[in-house]
C-alpha positions as CSV (number, residue, x, y, z in Angstrom):
1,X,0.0,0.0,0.0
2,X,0.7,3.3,-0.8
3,X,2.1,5.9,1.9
4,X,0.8,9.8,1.4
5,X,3.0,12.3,1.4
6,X,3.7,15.1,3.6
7,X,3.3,17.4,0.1
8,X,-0.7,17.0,-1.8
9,X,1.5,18.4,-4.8
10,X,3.9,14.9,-4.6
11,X,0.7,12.8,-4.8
12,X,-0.8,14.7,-7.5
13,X,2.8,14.6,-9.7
14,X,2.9,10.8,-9.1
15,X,-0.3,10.0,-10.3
16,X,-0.5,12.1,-12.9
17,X,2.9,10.2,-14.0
18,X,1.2,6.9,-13.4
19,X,-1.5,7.6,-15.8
20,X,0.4,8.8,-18.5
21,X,2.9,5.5,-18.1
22,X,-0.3,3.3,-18.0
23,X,-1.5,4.9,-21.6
24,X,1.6,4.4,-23.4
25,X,1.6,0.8,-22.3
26,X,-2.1,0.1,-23.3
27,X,-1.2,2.4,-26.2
28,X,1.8,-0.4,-27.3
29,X,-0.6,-3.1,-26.8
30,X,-3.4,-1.8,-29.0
31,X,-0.7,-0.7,-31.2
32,X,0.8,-4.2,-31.2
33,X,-2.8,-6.0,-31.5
34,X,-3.7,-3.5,-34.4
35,X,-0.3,-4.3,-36.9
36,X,-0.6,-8.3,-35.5
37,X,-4.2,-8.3,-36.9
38,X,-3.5,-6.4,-40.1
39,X,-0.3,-8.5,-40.9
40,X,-2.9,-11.3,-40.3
41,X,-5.1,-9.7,-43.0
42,X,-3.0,-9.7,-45.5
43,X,-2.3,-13.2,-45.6
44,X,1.1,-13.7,-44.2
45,X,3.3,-17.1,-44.1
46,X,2.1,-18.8,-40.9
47,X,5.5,-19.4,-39.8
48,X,5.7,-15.1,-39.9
49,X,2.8,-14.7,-38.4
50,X,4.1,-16.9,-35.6
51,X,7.7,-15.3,-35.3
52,X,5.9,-12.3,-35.2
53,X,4.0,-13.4,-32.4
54,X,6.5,-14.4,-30.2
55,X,8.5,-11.4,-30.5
56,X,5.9,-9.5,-30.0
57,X,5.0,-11.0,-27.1
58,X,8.1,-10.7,-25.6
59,X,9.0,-7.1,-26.4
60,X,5.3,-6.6,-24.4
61,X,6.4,-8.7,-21.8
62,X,9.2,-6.7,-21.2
63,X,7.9,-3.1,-21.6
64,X,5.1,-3.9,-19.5
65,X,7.5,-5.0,-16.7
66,X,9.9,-2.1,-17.7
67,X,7.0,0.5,-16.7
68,X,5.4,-1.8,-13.3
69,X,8.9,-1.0,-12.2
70,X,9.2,2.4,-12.9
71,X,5.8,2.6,-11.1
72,X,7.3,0.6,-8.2
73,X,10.3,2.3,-7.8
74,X,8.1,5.6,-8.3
75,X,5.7,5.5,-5.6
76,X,9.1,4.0,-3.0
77,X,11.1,7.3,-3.7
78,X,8.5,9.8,-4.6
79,X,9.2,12.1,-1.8
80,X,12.8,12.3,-3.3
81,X,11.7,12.6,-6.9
82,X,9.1,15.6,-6.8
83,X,10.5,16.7,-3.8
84,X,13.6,17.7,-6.0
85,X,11.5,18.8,-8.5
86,X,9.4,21.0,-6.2
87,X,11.6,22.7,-4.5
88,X,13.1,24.3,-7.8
89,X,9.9,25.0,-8.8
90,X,9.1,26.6,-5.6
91,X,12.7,29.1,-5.8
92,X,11.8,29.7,-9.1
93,X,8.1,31.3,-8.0
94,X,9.9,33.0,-5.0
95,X,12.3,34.5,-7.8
96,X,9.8,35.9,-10.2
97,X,8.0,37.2,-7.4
């Protein structure tokens, strides 16, 4: 589970980070499904269509673990991450001010 920060600003950052990170991976997948099923309209060889397929498979596999780690390692350091980030964009405020 999840801690809350000390900052609402943190938690806001992180999930708006988390969201965008979910849509590119369900983007690769459609984008994946969508080029599988065309190659699969044309007619291909079946032994393409099933190299195709495994490859596939395993650069999804591996993206989609890529990015549940980023998330992971995300929400266990997030007070570090946008805390860092914050804090510059806080001076810069207090500078323009």
């Amino acid at each position: 589970m999840q801690q809350k920060s000390t900052d609402p600003r943190i938690d806001n950052m992180f999930g708006g980070d988390r969201l965008w990170a979910i849509f590119a991976v369900l983007s690769l997948w459609a984008t994946y499904a969508f080029v599988f099923w065309k190659v699969m309209a044309v007619g291909a060889d079946e032994d393409v269509i099933a190299a195709l397929a495994v490859v596939g498979a395993i650069v999804l596999l591996f993206n989609t673990a890529s990015i549940i780690a980023m998330i992971s390692h995300y929400a266990g350091d997030k007070d570090h991450i946008y805390g860092l980030d914050l804090h510059y964009l806080d001076a810069k405020k207090q500078l323009a001010v």
